[in-house]
C-alpha positions, -999 to 999 in steps of 0.1 A, spaced: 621 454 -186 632 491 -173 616 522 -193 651 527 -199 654 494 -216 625 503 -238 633 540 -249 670 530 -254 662 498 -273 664 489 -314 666 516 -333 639 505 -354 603 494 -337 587 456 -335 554 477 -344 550 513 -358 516 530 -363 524 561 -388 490 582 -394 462 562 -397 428 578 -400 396 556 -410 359 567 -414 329 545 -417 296 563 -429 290 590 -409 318 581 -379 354 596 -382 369 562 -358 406 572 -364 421 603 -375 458 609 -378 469 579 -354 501 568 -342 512 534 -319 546 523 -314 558 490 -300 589 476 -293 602 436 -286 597 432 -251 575 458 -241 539 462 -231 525 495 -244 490 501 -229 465 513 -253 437 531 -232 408 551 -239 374 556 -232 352 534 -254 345 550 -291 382 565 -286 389 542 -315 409 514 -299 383 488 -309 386 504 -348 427 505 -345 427 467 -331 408 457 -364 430 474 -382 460 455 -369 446 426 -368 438 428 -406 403 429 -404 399 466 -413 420 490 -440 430 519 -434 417 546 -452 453 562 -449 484 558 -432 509 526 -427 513 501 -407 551 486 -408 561 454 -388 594 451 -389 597 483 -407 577 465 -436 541 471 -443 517 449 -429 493 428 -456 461 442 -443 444 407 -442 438 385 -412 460 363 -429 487 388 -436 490 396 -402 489 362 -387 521 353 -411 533 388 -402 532 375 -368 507 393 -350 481 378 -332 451 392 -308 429 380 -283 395 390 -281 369 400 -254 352 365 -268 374 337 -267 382 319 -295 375 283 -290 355 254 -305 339 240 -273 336 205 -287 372 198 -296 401 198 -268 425 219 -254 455 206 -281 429 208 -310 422 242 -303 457 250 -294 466 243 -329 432 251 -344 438 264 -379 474 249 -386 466 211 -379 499 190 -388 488 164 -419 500 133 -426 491 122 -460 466 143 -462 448 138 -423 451 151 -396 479 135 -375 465 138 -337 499 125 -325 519 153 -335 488 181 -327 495 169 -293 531 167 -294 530 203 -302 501 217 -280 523 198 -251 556 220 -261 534 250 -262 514 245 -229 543 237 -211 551 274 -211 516 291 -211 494 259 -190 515 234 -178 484 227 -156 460 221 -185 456 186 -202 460 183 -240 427 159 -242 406 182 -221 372 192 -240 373 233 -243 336 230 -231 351 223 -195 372 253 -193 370 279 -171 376 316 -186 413 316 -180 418 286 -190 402 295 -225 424 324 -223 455 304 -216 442 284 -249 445 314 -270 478 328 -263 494 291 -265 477 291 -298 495 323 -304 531 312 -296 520 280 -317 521 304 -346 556 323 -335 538 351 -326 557 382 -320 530 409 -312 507 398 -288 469 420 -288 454 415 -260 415 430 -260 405 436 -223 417 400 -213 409 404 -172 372 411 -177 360 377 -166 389 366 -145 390 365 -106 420 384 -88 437 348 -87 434 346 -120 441 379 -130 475 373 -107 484 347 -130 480 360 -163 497 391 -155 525 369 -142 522 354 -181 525 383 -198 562 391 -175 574 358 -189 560 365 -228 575 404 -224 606 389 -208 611 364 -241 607 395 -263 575 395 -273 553 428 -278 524 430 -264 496 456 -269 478 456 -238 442 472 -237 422 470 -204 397 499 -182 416 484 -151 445 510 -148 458 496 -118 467 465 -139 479 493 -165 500 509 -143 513 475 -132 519 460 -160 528 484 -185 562 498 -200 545 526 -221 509 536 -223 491 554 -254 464 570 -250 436 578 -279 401 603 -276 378 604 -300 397 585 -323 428 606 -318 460 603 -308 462 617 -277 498 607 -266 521 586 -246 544 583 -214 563 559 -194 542 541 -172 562 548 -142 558 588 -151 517 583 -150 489 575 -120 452 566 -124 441 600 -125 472 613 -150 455 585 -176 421 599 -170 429 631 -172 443 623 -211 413 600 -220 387 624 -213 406 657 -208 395 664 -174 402 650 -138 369 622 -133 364 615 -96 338 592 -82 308 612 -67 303 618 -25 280 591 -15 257 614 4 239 600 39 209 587 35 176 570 54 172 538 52 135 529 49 121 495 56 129 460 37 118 458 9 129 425 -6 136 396 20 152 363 6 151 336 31 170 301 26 171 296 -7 192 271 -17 200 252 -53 215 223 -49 253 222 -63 253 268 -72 239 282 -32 229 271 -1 209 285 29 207 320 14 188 348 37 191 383 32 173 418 31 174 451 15 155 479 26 146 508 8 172 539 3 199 509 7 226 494 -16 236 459 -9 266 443 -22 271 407 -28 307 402 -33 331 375 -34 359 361 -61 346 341 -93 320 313 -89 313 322 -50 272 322 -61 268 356 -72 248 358 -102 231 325 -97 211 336 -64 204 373 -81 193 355 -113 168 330 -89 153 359 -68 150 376 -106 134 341 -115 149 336 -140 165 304 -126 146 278 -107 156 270 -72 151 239 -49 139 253 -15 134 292 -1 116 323 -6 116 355 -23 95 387 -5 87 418 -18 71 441 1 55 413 22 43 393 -9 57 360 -20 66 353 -52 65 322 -75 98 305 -80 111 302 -114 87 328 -126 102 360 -139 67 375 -146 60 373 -108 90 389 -104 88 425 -125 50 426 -117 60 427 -81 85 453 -89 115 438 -92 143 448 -122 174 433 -132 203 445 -151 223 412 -159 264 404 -158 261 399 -197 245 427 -212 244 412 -251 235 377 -241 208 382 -216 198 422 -220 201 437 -251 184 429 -286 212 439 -308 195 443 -339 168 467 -321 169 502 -317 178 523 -287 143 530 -281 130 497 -285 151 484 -266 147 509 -236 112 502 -231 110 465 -238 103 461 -200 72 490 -205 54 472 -235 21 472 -209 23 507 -207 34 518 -250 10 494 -257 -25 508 -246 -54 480 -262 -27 460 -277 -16 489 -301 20 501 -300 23 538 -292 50 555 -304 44 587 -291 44 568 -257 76 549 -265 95 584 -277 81 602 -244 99 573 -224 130 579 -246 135 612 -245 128 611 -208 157 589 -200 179 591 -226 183 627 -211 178 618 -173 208 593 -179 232 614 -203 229 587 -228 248 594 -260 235 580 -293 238 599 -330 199 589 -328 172 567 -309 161 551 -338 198 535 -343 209 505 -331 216 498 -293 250 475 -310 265 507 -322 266 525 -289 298 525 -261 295 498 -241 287 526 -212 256 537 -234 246 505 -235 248 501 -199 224 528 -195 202 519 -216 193 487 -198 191 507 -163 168 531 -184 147 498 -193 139 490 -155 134 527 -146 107 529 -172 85 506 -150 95 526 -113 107 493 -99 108 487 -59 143 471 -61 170 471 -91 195 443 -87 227 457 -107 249 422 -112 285 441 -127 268 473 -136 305 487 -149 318 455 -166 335 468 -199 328 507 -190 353 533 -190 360 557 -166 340 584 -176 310 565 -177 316 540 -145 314 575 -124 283 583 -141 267 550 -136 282 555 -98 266 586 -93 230 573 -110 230 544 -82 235 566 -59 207 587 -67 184 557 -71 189 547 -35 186 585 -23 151 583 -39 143 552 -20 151 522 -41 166 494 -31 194 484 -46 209 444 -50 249 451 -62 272 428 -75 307 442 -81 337 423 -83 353 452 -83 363 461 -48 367 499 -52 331 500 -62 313 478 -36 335 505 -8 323 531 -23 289 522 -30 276 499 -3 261 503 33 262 466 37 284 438 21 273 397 19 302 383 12 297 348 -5 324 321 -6 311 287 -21 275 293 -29 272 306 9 267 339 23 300 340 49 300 374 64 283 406 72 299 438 70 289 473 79 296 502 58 317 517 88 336 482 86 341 484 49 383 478 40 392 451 14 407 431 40 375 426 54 357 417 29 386 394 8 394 378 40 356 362 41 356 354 3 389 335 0 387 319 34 417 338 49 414 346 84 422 384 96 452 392 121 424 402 146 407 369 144 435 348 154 433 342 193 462 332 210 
């Protein structure tokens, strides 16, 4: 659909958002809102995180009240219930996908409004339906698949079929590319042309803005739980959306030169039968190492066995000349190794803990002097890196749950730094961080290797691993499949490795 198309189109709105403010003790999360979305659009909702969006999506989704303002669908107001809006016909999908791993893809599909039959559940015509509604979201997928055996997209795929299952007609969508590969991405960006192109709004909310830019009619912009504004997407770039979500230009910090030192960790053939094979590497110190490659390439699993946090079936991990013990992440961080995981609240963060506790759970040797806690100890480590890192908190003594996802980001690097490790491994260091803070994160790696670290990367985010890396391992299938310098570095050179294409200046006549 043109811009034109979407300014020119009903006179009154799928969607409106008329002044909606809410406050939650001590946090003003909206004030004086507005959205506006028509059938057949995708408006963008973008903003740096605790601009609100998060708050606002609650909101439409029922789960919050506003403390004031309306919210009309259809020029009526919306039941603020998550019932109310699901008969209003709004439905979102989450970060988290929303799925009941045991059951299969046409259970969950229809999960919630199983078709009865004196008074069971009739499977027959839960499949019959899921099969009408797949065939326009998954034709791929089949209706007796267990959910446990999907991949991310597929889950994804799972809730917006449950969504037209319910004759959806605004479509939230919650970051919805976070864990997808560019193939994948491809394809639900292609899905959300065909849900747009059958009149469908859709609230799109993602940190990518190059999938912004290509996929939106409209974006809105929020700071600090304001409304900030809107414009065509085809009026905007990157930098014209940054500019509005933080009020200033962000650009990505000069990587300065820097000497490279001697290895520091050496990885030699380590293999795991079925995840990697025959994996040999090194990083030395003042250096920044990439692993990259698409989705399932082996990633995470060889960074989480040199952590040892996985076991693995053959190989050896160095650093600084000593060996250590497979499977043994002890060995690991007393050698000097810290790791900063893809899934920061499953495998990094306690929750429920504080900022401070939770930035020097990695020090507890050194807080703890004869077994005692100090907590002049522990607040001289927070305060030291909670202003080294810029890391924004209303407290340290709050919970490390109520911070930006950036914050929270920082707080885990701050846990490694607390023990001066030899070599960080950073495995999607700016997963879920805006802009503001993925340039600050940038510029702190970059420090780190100035100051001699070595640094692991993992990035599947191209822009980062150019501007970051002196060398890139590209994996493909659990195997490292190319080299490249840093006066190499192009996308082509390294997606060519990772999906098995071959570049025009490899073929030979």
């Amino acid at each position: 659909m043109s811009n034109d198309s979407v300014s020119s189109g009903a006179a009154q709105p799928l969607l409106r958002v008329e002044g909606v403010s809410k406050s939650f003790p001590g946090v003003r999360a909206l004030d004086n809102v507005a959205l506006t979305l028509n059938a057949g659009e995708v408006n963008a909702l973008c903003g740096e995180n605790g601009a609100g969006k998060s708050t606002l999506i609650s909101i439409l989704s029922g789960v919050q009240t506003p403390d004031s303002g309306t919210v009309l669908i259809d020029g009526q107001p919306l039941s603020a219930s998550p019932t109310g809006a699901i008969k209003a016909g709004i439905a979102t999908i989450y970060q988290k996908r929303q799925f009941v791993p045991a059951m299969t893809v046409a259970e969950n599909v229809m999960l919630g409004t199983w078709p009865t039959k004196g008074g069971w559940v009739s499977q027959r015509r839960v499949r019959k339906r899921a099969l009408e509604v797949l065939a326009d979201v998954a034709p791929h997928l089949s209706p007796d698949k267990l959910a446990r055996e999907l991949s991310p997209a597929e889950a994804q795929e799972i809730d917006i079929a449950r969504a037209i299952s319910l004759d959806s007609r605004v479509l939230i969508m919650d970051e919805p590319t976070t864990a997808l590969s560019p193939p994948e991405v491809t394809r639900l960006l292609d899905l959300v042309r065909k849900l747009k192109a059958d009149g469908m709004g859709i609230i799109f909310v993602s940190h990518w803005l190059d999938e912004v830019l290509d996929i939106a009619d409209r974006v809105t912009v929020l700071r600090d739980g304001r409304y900030i504004g809107e414009a065509p997407a085809a009026d905007l770039d990157a930098q014209g959306i940054i500019k509005m979500m933080v009020g200033r230009e962000v650009k990505d910090p000069p990587i300065p030169e820097r000497t490279i030192g001697e290895p520091v960790l050496r990885v030699h053939n380590l293999t795991r039968t079925g995840l990697f094979h025959d994996v040999s590497f090194e990083v030395r110190a003042g250096e920044i190492v990439s692993l990259a490659g698409i989705a399932g390439a082996g990633r995470t699993e060889v960074v989480q066995a040199v952590f040892g946090a996985d076991k693995y079936d053959s190989g050896t991990v160095d650093v600084d000349g000593k060996t250590l013990r497979p499977g043994d992440v002890t060995s690991a961080v007393d050698a000097g190794i810290g790791l900063v995981p893809e899934e920061r609240h499953l495998q990094g963060l306690v929750d429920q803990l504080s900022v401070r506790d939770n930035m020097t759970l990695a020090a507890l040797r050194s807080v703890s002097p004869g077994g005692w806690l100090s907590r002049a100890r522990e607040s001289a480590i927070d305060k030291h890196y909670t202003a080294e890192l810029s890391v924004k908190a209303a407290s340290s003594g709050v919970r490390v749950s109520t911070l930006s996802g950036g914050n929270q980001q920082k707080v885990l690097i701050a846990r490694w730094l607390a023990r001066d490790p030899r070599v960080l491994i950073l495995d999607e260091p700016t997963k879920g961080v805006d802009v503001g803070a993925k340039a600050e994160i940038h510029s702190l790696v970059a420090r780190l290797a100035e100051q001699g670290m070595a640094v692991l990367l993992v990035s599947s985010e191209l822009p980062e691993v150019l501007l970051l890396s002196d060398r890139v391992l590209v994996m493909r299938q659990g195997r490292i499949v190319a080299e490249v310098p840093k006066n190499e570095l192009t996308q082509e050179a390294v997606m060519a490795p990772a999906t098995g294409e071959i570049l025009p200046t490899e073929v030979t006549a």
